[in-house]
SEFIZA-3560 file (N, C-alpha, C; in Angstrom, 3 decimals):
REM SEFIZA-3560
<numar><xx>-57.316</xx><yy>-1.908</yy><zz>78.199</zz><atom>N</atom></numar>
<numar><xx>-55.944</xx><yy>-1.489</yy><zz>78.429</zz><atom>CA</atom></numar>
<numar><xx>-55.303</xx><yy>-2.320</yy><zz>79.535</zz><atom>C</atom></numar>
<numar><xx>-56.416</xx><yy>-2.742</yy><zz>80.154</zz><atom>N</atom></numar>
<numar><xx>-55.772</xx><yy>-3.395</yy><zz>81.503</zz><atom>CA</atom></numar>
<numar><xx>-55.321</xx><yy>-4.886</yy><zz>81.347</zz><atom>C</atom></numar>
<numar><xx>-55.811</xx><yy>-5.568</yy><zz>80.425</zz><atom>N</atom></numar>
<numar><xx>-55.586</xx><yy>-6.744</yy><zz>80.100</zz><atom>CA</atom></numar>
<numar><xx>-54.638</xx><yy>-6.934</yy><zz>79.268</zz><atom>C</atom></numar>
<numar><xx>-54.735</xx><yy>-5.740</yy><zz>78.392</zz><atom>N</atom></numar>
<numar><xx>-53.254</xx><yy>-5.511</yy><zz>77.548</zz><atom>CA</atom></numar>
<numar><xx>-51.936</xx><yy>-5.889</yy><zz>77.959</zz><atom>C</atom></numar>
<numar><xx>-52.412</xx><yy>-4.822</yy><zz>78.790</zz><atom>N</atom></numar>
<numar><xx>-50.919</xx><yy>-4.246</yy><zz>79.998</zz><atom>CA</atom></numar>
<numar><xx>-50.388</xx><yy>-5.893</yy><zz>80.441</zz><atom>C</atom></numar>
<numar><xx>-51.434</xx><yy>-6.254</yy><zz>81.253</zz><atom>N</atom></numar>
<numar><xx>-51.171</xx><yy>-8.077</yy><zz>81.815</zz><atom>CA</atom></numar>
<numar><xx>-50.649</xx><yy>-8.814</yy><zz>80.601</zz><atom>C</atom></numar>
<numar><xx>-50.998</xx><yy>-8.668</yy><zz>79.385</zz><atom>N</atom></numar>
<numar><xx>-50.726</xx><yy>-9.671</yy><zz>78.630</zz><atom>CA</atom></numar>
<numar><xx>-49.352</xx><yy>-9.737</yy><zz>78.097</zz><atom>C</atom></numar>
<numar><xx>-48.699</xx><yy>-8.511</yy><zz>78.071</zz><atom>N</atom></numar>
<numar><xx>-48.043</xx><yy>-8.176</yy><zz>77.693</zz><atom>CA</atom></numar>
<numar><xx>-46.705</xx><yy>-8.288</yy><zz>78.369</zz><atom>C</atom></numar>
<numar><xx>-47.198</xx><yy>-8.095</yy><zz>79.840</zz><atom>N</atom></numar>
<numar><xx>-46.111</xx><yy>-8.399</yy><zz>80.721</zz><atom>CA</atom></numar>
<numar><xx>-45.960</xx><yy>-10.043</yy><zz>80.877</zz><atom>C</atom></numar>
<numar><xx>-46.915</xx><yy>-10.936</yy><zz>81.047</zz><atom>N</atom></numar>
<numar><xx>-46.777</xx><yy>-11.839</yy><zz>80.908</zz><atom>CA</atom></numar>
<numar><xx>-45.770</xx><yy>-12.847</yy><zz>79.859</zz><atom>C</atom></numar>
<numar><xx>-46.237</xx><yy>-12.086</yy><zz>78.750</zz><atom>N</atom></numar>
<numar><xx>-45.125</xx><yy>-12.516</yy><zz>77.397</zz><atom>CA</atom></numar>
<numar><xx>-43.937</xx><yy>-11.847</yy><zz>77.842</zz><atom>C</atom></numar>
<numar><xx>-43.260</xx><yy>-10.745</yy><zz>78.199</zz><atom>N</atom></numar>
<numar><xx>-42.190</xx><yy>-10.238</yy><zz>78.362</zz><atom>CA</atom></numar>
<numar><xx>-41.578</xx><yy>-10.830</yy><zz>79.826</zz><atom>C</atom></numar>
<numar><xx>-42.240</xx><yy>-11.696</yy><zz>80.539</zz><atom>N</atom></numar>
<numar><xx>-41.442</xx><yy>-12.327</yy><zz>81.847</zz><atom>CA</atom></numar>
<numar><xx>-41.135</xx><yy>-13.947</yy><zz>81.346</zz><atom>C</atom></numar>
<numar><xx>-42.066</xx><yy>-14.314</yy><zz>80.254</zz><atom>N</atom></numar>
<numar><xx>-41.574</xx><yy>-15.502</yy><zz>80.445</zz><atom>CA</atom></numar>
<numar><xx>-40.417</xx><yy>-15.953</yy><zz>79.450</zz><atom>C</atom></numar>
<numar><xx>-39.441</xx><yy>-16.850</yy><zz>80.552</zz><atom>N</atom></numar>
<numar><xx>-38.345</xx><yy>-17.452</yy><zz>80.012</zz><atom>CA</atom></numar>
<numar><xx>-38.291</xx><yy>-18.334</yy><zz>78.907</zz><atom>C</atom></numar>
<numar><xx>-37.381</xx><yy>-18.727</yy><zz>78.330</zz><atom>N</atom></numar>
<numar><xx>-37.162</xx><yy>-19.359</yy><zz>76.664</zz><atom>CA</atom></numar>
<numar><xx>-37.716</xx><yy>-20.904</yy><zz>76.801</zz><atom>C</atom></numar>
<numar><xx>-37.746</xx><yy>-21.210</yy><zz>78.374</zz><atom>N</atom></numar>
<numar><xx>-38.517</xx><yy>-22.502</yy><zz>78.563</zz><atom>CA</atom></numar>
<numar><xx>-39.754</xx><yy>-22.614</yy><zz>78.217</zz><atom>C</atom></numar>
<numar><xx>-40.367</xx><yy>-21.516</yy><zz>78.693</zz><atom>N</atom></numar>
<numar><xx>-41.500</xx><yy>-20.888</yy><zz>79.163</zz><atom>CA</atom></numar>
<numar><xx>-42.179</xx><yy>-21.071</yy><zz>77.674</zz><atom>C</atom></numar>
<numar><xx>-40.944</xx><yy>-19.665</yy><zz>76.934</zz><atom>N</atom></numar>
<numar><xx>-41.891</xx><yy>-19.508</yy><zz>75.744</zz><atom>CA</atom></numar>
<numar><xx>-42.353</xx><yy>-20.950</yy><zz>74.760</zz><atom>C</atom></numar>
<numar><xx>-41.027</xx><yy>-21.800</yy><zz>74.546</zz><atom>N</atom></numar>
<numar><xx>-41.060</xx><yy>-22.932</yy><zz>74.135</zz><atom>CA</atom></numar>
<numar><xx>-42.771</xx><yy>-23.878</yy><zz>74.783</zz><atom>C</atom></numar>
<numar><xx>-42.497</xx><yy>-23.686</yy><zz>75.876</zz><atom>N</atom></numar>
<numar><xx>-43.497</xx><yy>-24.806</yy><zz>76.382</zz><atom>CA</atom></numar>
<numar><xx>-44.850</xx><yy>-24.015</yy><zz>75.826</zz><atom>C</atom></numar>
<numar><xx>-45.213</xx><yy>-22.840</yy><zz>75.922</zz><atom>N</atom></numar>
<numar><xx>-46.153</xx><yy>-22.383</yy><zz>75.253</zz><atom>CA</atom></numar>
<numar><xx>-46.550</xx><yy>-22.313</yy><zz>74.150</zz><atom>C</atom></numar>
<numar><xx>-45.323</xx><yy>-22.375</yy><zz>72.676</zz><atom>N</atom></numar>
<numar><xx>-45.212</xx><yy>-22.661</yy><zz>71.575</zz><atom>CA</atom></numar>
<numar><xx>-46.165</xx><yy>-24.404</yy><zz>71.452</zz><atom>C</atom></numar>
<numar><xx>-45.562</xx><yy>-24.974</yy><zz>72.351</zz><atom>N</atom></numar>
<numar><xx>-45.549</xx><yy>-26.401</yy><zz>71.947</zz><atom>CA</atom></numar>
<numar><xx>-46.835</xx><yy>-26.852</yy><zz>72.256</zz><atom>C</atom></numar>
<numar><xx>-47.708</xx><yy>-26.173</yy><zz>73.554</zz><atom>N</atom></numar>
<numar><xx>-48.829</xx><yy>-26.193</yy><zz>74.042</zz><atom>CA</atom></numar>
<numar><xx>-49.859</xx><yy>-25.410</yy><zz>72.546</zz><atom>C</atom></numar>
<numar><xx>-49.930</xx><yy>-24.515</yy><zz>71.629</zz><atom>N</atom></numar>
<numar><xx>-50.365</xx><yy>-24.028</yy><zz>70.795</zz><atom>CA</atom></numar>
<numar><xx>-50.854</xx><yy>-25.059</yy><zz>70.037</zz><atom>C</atom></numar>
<numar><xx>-49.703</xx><yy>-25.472</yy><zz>69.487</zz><atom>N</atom></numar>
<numar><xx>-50.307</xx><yy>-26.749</yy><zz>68.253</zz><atom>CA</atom></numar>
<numar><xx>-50.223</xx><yy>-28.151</yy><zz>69.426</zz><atom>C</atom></numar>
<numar><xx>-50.263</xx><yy>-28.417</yy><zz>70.358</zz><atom>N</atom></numar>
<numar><xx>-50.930</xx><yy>-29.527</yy><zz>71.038</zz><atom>CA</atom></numar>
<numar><xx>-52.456</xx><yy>-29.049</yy><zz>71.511</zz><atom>C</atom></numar>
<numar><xx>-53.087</xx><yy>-27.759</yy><zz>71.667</zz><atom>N</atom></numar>
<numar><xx>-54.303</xx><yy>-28.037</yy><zz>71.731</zz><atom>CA</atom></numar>
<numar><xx>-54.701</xx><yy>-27.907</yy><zz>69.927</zz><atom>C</atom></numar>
<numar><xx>-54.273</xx><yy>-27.123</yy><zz>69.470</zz><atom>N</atom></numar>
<numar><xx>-54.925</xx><yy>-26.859</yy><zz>68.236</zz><atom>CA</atom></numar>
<numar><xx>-55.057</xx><yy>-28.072</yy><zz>67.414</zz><atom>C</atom></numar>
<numar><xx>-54.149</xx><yy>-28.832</yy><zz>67.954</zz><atom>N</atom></numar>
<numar><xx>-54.583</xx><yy>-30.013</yy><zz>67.018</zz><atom>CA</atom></numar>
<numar><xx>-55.362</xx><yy>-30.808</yy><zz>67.603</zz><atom>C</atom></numar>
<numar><xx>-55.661</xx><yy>-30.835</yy><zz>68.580</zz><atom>N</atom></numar>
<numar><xx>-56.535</xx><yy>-31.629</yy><zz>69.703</zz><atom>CA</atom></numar>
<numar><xx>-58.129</xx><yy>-31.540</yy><zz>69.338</zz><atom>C</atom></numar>
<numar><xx>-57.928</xx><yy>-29.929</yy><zz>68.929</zz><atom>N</atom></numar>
<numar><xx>-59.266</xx><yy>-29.296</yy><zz>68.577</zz><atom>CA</atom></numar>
<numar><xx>-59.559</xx><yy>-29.521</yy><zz>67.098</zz><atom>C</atom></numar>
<numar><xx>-58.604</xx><yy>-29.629</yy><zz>66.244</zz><atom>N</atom></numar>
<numar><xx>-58.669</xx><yy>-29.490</yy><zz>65.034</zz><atom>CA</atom></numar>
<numar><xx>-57.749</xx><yy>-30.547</yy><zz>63.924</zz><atom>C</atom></numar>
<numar><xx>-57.882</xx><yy>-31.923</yy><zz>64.246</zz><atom>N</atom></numar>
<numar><xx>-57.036</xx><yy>-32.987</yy><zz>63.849</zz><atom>CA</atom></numar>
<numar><xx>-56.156</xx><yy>-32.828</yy><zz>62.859</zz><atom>C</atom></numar>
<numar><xx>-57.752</xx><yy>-32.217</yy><zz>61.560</zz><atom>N</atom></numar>
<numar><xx>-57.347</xx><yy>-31.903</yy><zz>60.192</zz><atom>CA</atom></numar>
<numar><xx>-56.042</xx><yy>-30.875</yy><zz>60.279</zz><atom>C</atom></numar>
<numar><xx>-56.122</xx><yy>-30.501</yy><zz>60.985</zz><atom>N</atom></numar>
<numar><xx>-54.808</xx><yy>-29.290</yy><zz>60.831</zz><atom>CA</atom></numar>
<numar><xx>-53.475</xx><yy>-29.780</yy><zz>61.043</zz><atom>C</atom></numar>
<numar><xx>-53.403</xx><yy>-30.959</yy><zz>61.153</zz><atom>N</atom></numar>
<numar><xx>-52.171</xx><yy>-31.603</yy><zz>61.079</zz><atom>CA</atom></numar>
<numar><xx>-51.576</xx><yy>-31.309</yy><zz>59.700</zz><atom>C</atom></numar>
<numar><xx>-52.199</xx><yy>-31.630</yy><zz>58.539</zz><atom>N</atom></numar>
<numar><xx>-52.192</xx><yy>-32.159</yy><zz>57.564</zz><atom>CA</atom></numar>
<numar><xx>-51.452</xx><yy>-31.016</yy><zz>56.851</zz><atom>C</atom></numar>
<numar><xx>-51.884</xx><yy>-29.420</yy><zz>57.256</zz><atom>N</atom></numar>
<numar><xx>-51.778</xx><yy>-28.168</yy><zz>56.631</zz><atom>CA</atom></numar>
<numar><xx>-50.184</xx><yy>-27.967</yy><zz>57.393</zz><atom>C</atom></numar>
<numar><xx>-49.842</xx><yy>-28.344</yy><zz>58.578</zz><atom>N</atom></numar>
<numar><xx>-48.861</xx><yy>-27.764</yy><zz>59.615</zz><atom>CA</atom></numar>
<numar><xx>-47.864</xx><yy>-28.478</yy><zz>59.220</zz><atom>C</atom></numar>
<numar><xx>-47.058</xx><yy>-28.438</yy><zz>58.129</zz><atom>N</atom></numar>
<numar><xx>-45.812</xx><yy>-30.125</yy><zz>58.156</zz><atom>CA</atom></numar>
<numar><xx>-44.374</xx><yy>-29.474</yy><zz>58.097</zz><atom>C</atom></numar>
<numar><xx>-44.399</xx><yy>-28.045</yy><zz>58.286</zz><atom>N</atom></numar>
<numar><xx>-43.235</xx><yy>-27.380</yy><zz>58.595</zz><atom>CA</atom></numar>
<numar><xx>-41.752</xx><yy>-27.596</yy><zz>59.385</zz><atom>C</atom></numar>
<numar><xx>-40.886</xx><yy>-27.613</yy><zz>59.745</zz><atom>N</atom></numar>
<numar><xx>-39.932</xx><yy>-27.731</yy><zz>60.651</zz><atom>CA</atom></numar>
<numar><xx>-40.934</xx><yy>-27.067</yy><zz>62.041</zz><atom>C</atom></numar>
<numar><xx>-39.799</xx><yy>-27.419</yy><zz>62.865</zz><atom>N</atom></numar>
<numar><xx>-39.997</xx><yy>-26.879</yy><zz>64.817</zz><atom>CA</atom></numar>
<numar><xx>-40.141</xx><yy>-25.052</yy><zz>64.116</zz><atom>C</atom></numar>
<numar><xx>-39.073</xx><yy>-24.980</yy><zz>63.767</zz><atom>N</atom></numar>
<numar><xx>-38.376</xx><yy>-23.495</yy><zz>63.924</zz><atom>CA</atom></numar>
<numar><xx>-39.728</xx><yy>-22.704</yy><zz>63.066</zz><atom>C</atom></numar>
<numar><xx>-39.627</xx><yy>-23.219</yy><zz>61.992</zz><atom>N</atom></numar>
<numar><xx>-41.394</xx><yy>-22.298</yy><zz>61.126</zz><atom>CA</atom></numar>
<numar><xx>-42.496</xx><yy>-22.367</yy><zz>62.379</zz><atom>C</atom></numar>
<numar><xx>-42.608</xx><yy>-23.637</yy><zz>62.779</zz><atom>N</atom></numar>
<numar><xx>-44.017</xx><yy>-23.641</yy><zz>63.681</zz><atom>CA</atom></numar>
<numar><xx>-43.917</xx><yy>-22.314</yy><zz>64.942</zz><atom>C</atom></numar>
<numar><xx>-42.579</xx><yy>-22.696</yy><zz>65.561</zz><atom>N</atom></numar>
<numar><xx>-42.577</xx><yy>-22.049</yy><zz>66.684</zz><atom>CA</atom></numar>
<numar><xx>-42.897</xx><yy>-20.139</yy><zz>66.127</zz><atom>C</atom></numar>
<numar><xx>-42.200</xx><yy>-19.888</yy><zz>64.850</zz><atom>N</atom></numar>
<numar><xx>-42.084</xx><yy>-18.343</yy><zz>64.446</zz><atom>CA</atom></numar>
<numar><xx>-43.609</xx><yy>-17.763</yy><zz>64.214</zz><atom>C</atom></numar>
<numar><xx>-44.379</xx><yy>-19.074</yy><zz>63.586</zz><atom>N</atom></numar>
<numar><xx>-45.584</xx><yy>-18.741</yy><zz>63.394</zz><atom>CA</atom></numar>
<numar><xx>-46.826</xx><yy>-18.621</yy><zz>64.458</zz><atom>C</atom></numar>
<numar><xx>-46.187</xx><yy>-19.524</yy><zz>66.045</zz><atom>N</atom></numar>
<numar><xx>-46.654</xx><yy>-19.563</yy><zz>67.159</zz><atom>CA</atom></numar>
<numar><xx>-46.176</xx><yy>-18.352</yy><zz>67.804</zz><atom>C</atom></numar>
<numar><xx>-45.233</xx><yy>-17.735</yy><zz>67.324</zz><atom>N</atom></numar>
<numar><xx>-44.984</xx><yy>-16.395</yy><zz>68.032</zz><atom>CA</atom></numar>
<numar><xx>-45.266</xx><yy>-15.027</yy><zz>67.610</zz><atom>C</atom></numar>
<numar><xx>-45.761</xx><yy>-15.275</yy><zz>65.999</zz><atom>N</atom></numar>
<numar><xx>-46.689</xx><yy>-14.263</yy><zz>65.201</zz><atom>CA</atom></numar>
<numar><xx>-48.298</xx><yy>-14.379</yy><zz>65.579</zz><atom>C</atom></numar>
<numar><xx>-49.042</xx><yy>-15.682</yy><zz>66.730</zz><atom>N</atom></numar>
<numar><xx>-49.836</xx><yy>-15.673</yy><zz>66.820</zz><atom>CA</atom></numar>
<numar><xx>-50.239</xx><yy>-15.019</yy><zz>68.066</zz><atom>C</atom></numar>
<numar><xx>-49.364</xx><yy>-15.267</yy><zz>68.938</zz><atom>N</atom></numar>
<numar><xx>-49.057</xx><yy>-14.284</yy><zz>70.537</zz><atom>CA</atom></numar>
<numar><xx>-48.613</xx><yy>-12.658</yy><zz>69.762</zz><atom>C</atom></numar>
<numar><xx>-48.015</xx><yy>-12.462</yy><zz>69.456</zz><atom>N</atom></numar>
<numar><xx>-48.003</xx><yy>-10.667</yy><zz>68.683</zz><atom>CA</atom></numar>
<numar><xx>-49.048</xx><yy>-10.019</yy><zz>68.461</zz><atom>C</atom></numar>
<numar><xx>-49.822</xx><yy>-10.911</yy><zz>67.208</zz><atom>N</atom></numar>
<numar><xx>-50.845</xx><yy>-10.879</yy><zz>66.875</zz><atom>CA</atom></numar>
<numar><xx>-52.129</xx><yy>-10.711</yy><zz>68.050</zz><atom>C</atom></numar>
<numar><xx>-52.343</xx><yy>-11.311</yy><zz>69.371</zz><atom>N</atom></numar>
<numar><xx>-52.739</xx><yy>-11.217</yy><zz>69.984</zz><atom>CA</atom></numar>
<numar><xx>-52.422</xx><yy>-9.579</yy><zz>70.793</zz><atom>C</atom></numar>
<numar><xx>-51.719</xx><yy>-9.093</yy><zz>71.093</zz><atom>N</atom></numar>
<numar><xx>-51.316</xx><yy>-8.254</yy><zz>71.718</zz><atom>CA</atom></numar>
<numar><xx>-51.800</xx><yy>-6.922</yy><zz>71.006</zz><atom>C</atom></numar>
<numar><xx>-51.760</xx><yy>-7.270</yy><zz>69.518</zz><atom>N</atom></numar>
<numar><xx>-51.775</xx><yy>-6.417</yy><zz>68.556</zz><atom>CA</atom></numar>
<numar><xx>-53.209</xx><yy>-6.099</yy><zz>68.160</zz><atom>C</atom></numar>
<numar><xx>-54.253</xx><yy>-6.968</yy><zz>68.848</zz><atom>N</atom></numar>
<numar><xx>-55.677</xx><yy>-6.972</yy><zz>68.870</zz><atom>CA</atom></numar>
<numar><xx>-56.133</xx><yy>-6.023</yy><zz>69.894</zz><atom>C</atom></numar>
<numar><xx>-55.741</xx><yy>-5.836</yy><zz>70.845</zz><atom>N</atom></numar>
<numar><xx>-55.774</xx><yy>-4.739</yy><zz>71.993</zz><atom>CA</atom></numar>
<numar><xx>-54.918</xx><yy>-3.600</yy><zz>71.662</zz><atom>C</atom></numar>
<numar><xx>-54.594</xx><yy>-3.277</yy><zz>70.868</zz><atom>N</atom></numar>
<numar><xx>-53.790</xx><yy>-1.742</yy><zz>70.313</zz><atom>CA</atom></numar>
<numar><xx>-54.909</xx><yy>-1.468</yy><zz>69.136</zz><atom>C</atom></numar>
<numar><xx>-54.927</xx><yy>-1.880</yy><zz>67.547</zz><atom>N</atom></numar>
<numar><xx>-55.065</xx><yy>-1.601</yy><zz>67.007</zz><atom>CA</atom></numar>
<numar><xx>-56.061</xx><yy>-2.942</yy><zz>66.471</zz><atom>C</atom></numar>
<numar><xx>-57.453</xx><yy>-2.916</yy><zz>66.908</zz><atom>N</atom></numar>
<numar><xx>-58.467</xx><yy>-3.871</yy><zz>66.551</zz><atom>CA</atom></numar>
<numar><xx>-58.859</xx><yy>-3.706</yy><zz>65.115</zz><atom>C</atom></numar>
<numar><xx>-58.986</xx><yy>-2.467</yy><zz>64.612</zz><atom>N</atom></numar>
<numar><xx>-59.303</xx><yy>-2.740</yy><zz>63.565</zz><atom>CA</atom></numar>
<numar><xx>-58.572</xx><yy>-3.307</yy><zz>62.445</zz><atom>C</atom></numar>
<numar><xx>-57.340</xx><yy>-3.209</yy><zz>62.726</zz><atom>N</atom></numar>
<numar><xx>-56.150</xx><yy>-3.113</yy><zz>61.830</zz><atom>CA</atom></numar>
<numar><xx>-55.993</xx><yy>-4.595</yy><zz>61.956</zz><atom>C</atom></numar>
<numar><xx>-55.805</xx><yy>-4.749</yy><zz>62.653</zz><atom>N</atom></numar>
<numar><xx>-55.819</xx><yy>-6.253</yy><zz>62.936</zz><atom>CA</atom></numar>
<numar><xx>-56.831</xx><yy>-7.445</yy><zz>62.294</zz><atom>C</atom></numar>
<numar><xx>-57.893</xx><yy>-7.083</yy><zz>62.081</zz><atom>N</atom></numar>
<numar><xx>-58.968</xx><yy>-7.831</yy><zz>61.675</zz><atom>CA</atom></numar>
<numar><xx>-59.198</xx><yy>-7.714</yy><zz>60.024</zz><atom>C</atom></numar>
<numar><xx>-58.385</xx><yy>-6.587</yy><zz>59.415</zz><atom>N</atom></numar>
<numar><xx>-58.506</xx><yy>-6.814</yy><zz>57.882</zz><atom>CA</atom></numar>
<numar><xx>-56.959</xx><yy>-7.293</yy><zz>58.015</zz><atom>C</atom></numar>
<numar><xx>-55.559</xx><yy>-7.369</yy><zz>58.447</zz><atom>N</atom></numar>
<numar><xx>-54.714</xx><yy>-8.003</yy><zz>58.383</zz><atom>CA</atom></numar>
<numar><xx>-54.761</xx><yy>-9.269</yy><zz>58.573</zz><atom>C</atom></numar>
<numar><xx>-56.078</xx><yy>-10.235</yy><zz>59.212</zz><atom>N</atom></numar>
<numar><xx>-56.080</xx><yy>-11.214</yy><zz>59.464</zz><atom>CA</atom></numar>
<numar><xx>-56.894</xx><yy>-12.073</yy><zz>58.639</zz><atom>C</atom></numar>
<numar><xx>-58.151</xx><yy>-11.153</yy><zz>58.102</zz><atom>N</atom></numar>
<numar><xx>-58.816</xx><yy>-11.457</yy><zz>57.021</zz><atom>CA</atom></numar>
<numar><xx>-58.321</xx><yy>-11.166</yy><zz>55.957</zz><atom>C</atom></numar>
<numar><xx>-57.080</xx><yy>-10.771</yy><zz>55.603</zz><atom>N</atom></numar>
<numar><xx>-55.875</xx><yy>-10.675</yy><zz>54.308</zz><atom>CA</atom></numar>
<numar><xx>-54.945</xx><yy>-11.878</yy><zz>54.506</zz><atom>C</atom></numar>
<numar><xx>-54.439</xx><yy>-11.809</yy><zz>55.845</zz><atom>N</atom></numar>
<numar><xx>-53.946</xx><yy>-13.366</yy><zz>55.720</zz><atom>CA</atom></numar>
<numar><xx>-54.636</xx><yy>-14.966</yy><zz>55.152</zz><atom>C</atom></numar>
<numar><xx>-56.220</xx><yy>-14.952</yy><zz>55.971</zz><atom>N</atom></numar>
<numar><xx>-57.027</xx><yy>-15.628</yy><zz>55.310</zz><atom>CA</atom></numar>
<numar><xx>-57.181</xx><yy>-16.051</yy><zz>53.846</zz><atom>C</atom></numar>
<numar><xx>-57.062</xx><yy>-14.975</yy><zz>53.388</zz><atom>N</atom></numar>
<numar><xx>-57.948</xx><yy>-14.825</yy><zz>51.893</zz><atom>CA</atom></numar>
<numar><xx>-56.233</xx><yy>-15.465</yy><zz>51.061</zz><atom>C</atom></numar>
<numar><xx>-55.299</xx><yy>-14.928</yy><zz>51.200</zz><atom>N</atom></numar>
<numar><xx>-53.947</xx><yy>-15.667</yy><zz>50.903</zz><atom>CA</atom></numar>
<numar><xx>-53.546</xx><yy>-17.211</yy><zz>50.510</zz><atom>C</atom></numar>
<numar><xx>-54.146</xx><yy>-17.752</yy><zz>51.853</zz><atom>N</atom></numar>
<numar><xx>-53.605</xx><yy>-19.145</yy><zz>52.282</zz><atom>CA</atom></numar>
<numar><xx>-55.320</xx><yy>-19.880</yy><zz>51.874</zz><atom>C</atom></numar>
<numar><xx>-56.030</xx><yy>-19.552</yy><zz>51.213</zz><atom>N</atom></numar>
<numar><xx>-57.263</xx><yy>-20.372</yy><zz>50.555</zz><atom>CA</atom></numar>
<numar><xx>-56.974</xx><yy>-21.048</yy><zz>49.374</zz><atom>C</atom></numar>
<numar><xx>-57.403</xx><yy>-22.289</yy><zz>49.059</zz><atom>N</atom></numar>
<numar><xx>-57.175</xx><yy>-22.906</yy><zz>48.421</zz><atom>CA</atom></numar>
<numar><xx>-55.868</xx><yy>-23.367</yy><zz>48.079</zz><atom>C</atom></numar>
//
C-alpha cells in the first residue's frame, strides 16, 4: 500500500514535461534492451506515448487489483501473437 500510495503520487505531481520525458525514456530503454522491438513499435508519437501511459496505469493497477491485472495482461498477450 505504501509504495502504491508513492507511486501514485509521483505520477500525479509530475508535469507534462515530466510526463513526456518519461514517455520518451520508456521506449529509449526498451529498445536499448530489446532492439527487435523497434520493428513491432512503428506507430505515430501520440499512439506510443497513449500506450506508454496505459503502461504506467497498468502499473498502478498491479498494486490494487493483482490478480485482475495478470489475466488482463495475459489477455492482452494472447491478442497481439502472431
Amino acid at each position: 500500500a505504501v509504495q502504491e500510495k508513492a507511486l501514485e503520487r509521483l505520477i500525479m505531481s509530475l508535469t507534462e514535461d515530466a510526463a513526456n520525458y518519461l514517455r520518451r525514456e520508456v521506449y529509449k530503454r526498451f529498445f536499448a534492451l530489446a532492439p527487435a522491438g523497434q520493428n513491432y513499435f512503428k506507430q505515430s508519437t501520440t499512439r506510443l506515448y497513449w500506450i506508454a501511459d496505459k503502461i504506467v496505469e497498468m502499473t498502478i493497477e498491479m498494486y490494487r487489483k493483482p490478480k485482475k491485472m495478470v489475466e488482463d495482461i495475459s489477455a492482452l498477450g494472447l491478442r497481439h501473437v502472431g
